[in-house]
Each structure stands twice: as C-alpha cells, then as structure tokens.
LOPAVEX-81662 format. One record per residue (C-alpha): residue number from 1; x negated, y, z. Coordinates in pm, whole numbers, plus 32768, in hexadecimal, padded with zeros to 4 digits. Layout:
// residues N
+-----+------+-------+------+
:   i : east : north :   up :
+-----+------+-------+------+
: NUM :    X :     Y :    Z :
...
+-----+------+-------+------+
END
This chain:
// residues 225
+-----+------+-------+------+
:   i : east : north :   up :
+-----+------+-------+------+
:   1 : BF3D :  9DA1 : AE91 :
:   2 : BF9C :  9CA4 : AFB1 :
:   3 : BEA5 :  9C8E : B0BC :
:   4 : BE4B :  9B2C : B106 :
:   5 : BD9B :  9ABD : B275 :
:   6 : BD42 :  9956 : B244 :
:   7 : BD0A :  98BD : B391 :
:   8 : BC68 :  9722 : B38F :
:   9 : BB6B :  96E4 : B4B4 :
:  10 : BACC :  95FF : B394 :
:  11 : B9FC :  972B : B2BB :
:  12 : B9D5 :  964B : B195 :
:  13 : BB38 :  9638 : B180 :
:  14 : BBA4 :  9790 : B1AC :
:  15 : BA9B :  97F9 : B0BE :
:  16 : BB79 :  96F0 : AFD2 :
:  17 : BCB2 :  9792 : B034 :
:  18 : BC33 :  98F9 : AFF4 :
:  19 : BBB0 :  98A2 : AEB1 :
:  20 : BD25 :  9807 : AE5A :
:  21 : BDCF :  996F : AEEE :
:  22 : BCCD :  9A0B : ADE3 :
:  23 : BD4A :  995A : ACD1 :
:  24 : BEB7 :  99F2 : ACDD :
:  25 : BF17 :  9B2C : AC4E :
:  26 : BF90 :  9C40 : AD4E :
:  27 : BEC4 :  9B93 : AE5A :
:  28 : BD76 :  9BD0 : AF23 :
:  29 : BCAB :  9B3D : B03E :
:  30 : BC87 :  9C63 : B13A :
:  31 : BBB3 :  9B82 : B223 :
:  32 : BB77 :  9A28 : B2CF :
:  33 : BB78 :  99A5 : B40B :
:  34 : BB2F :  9876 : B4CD :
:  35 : BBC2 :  9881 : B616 :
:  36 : BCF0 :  98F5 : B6CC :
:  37 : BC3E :  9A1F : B74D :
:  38 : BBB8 :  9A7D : B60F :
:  39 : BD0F :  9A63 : B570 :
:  40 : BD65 :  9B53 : B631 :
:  41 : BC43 :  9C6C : B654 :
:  42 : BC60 :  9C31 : B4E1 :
:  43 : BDE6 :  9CAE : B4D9 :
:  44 : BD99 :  9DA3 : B5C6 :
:  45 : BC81 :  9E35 : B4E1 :
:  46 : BD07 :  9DF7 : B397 :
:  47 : BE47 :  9E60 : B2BD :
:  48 : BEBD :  9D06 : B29C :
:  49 : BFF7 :  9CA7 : B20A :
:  50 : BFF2 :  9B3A : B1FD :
:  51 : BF17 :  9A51 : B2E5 :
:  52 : BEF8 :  98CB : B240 :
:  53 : BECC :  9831 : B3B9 :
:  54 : BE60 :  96FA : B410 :
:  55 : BEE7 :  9632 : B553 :
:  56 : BDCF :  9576 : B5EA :
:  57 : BCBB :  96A1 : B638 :
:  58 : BBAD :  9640 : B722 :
:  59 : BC42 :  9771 : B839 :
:  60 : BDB3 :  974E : B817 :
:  61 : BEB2 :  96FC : B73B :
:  62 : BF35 :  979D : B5E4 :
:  63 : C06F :  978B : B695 :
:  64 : BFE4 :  9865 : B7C6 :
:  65 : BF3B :  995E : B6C2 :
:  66 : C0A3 :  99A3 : B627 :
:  67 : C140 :  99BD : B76B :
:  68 : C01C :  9ABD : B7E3 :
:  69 : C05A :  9B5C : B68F :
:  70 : C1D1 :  9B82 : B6D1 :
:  71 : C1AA :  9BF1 : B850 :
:  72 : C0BF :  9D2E : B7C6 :
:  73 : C1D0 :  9D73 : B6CE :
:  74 : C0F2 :  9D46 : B595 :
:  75 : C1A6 :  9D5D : B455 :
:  76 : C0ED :  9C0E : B39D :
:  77 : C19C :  9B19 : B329 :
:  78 : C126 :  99D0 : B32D :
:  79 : C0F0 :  986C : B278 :
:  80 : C081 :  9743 : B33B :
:  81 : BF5B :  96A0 : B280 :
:  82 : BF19 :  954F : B34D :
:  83 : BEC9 :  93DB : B35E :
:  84 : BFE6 :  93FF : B4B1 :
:  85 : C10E :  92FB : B3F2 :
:  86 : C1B6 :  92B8 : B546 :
:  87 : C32F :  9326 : B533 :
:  88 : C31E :  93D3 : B68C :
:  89 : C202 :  94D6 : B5E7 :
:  90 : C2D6 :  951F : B4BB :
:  91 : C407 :  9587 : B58B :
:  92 : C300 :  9648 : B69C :
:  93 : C25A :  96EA : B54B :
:  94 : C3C9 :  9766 : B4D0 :
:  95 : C410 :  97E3 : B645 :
:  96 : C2E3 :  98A5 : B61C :
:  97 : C373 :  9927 : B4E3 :
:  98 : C27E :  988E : B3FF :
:  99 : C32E :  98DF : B29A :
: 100 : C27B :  9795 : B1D8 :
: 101 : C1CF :  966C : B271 :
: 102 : C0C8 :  95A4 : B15D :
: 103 : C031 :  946E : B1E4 :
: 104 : BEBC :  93FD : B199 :
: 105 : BE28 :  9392 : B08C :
: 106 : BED3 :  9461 : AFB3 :
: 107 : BEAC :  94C3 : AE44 :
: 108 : BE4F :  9623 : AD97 :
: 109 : BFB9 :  9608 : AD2C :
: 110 : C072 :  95A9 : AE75 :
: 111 : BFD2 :  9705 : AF11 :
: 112 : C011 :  97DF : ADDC :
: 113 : C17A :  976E : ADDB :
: 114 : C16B :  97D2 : AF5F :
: 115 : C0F0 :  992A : AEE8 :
: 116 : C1C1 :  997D : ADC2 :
: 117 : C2DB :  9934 : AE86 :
: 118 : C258 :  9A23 : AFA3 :
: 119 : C22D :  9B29 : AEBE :
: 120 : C389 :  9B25 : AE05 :
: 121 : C3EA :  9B1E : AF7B :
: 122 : C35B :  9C57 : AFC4 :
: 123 : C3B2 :  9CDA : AE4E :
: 124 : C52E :  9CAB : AECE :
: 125 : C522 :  9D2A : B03A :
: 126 : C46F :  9E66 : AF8D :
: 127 : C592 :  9EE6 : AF11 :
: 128 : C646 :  9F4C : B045 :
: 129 : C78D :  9FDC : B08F :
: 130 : C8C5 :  9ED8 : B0F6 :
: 131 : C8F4 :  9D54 : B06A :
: 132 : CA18 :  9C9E : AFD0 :
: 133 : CA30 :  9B3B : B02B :
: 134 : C9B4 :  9ADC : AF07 :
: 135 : C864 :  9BB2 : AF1E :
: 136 : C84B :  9B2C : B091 :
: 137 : C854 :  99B9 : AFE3 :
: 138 : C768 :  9A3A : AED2 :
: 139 : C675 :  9AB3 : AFF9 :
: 140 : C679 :  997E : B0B5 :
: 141 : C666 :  98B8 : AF71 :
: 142 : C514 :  994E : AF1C :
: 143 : C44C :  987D : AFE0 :
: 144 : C4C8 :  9746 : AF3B :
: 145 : C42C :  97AE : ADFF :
: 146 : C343 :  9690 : AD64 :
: 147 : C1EF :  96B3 : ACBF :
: 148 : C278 :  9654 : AB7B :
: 149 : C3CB :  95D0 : AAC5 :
: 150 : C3EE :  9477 : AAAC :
: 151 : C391 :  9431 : A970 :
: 152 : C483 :  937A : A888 :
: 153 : C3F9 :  9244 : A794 :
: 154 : C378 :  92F0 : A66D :
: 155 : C28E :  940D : A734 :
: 156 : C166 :  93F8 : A783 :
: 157 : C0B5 :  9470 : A8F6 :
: 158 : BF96 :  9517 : A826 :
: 159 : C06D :  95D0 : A720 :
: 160 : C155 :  9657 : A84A :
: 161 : C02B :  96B5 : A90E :
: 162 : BFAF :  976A : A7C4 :
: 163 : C0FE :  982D : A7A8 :
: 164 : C0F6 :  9891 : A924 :
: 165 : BFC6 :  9921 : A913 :
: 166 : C011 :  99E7 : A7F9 :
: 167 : C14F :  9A57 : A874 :
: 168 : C0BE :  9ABF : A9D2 :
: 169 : BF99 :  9B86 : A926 :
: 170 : C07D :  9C4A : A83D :
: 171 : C097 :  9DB1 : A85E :
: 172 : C220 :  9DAB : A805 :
: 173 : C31C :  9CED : A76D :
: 174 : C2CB :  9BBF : A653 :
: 175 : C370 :  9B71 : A535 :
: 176 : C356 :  99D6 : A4B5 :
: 177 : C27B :  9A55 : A3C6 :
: 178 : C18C :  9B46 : A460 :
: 179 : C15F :  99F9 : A547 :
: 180 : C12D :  991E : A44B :
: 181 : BFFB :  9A40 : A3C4 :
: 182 : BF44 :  9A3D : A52D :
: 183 : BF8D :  98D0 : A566 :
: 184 : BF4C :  9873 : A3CF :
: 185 : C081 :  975F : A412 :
: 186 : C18F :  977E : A324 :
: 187 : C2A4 :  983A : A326 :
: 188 : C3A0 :  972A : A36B :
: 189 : C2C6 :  96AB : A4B0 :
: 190 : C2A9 :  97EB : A52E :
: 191 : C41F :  9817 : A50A :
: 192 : C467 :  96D5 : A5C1 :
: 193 : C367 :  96FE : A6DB :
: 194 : C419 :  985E : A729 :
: 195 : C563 :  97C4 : A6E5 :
: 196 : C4FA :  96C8 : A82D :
: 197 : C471 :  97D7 : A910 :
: 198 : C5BC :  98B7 : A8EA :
: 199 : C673 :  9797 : A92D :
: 200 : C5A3 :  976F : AA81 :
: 201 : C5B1 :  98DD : AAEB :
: 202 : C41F :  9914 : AA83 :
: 203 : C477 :  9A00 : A99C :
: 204 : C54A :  9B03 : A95E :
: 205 : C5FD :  9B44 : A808 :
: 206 : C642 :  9C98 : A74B :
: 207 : C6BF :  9D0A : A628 :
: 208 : C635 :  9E21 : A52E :
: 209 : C714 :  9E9E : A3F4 :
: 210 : C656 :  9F36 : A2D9 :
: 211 : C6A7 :  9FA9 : A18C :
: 212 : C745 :  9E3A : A12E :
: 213 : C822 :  9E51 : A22A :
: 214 : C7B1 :  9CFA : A285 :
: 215 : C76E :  9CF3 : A3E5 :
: 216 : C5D0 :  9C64 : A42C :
: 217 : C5BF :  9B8F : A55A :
: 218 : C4F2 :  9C2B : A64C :
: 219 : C445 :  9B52 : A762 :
: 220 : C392 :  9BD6 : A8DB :
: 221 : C300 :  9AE5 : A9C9 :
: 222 : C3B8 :  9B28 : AB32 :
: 223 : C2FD :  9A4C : ABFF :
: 224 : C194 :  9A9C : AC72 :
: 225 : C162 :  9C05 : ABEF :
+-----+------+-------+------+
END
C-alpha cells in the first residue's frame, strides 16, 4: 500500500481529498493535517510515502513544507494539491521537486489519474538495477499518464468505467469473455473496450496456448494495481 498524507488547512476539504485517496486501489490515507507544522510532525511520525500538499496553509507555504521536507532528507515524494494557478508557483513547486501539480476544484477523476500515474511510477523505479534510454523516457513518461483514454465515438464513459473497474479488481489476467461474465456485456464489447485500453497502455496483453493450439488473449490492468 502507498501511504497518503493529505495536507489542506481547509478540514472539509482534506476530509474530501482523503475520502478520494480511499477510493483507489493500492492507496491509503495514513493521516491529515492542516498546517505547515503539522505536515511535518505528521512526516516525522508517520511512514508516509506520498504527501497530497496544499500551498496556501495558514503557517507557511506548501512550498516551504517541501523544501523543509527536502532539507531533513525525507524520502516523500510529493503532489501539489492547490487553488495557487500563478505560473511563478508551478515552476517554484517543480524546483521543490513536486512530481504532479493538480489545481482546485478538481474531479474524483483528475486526482485518481494523479495517483495511478504515481503508482506505475513507483511500480517502474521498483525494479532497480541500470536504465536504457528508453526506460529513462518510460520513467519520466509515467507521470503524464491520464485518468482515462480518450474515448473514441461509439464508447461510452460508463461502459469504460465498468471495464476499469473490473479489470483493476481482477485477481489475474482476463479473457474477453470472462469480462463479458463479471461485466454481463457481450462478448464483442468486452473485446472492443480491451482492444481500446491496450491500445492506450492500460492494459497489458498475453497470450495462453491450450490444447487447440489457438492462442487465448490474455488481458492485466498495468495502471493502478
């Protein structure tokens, strides 16, 4: 599991935001806080991994917290969760080595995609050992991961956001047909809706041989584990 701090001087709002972190698989709220201070007795106390921060905090900054954060040599990464739109506060938040940047109001969807594409992130970095260039542009192309495809005419929002579901709750691979049984669409929708998130890089295709020797088509989710 990824440890989530989610730091808004608002509570009503970070109890939004925590409930939104609870609502994607792989993630959890380890605490709250309200303040600069508290952000960071809070990352002192806790085993915190990730730390949603917010800019304007009645003490200091979220852009002083991450610099504090940095100067103690914590190992947190962190996304900038804020109403702050000014250019100059973007640029300061990437000098600060904030890895995403979401600006308020923001959807259910905007921070999930923020999350899934932390965690494949840290899914990549995980393995180790030396990069090619094209891992290295793999790495830094995590973070540009969307919430969702763009969906092409013909698909619906509610029928993808049936299949991605499905696929992220599955204990292994999916053929089109064992979707189309948990999702009760047919065959030939299931088929297309996986045929779109390969395409996109949400999921990752296999191939099983059996006694036919017909290869099945095998499909894993790879974003948001």
């Amino acid at each position: 599991m990824i440890e989530v701090l989610v730091v808004d001087d608002d509570a009503r709002v970070a109890d939004v935001n925590a409930a939104y972190v609870a609502k994607v698989p792989g993630f959890r709220v380890a605490g709250k806080a309200h303040s600069a201070a508290e952000a960071l007795e809070r990352i002192e106390e806790l085993a915190v991994d990730l730390v949603l921060l917010d800019h304007y905090l009645p003490d200091e900054t979220g852009l002083a917290v991450a610099r504090r954060v940095r100067e103690r040599g914590h190992q947190v990464d962190v996304i900038m969760v804020t109403a702050a739109r000014d250019v100059a506060t973007v640029q300061a938040a990437m000098r600060q080595g904030a890895l995403q940047y979401l600006v308020k109001p923001f959807s259910f969807a905007g921070l999930r995609g923020k999350l899934e594409a932390y965690a494949t992130l840290r899914r990549t970095l995980d393995g180790g050992g030396e990069a090619e260039q094209s891992e290295v542009d793999r790495i830094f192309g995590a973070l540009s991961a969307t919430s969702a495809p763009e969906l092409p005419k013909g698909h619906s929002p509610g029928t993808a956001e049936l299949v991605r579901r499905t696929m992220m709750g599955a204990e292994g691979p999916l053929s089109a047909q064992e979707l189309a049984d948990r999702t009760r669409l047919s065959r030939q929708t299931a088929q297309r809706y996986l045929k779109l998130l390969e395409r996109t890089g949400r999921v990752r295709l296999s191939l099983r041989y059996g006694d036919t020797g017909r290869p099945e088509h095998r499909y894993e989710w790879a974003a948001g584990l």
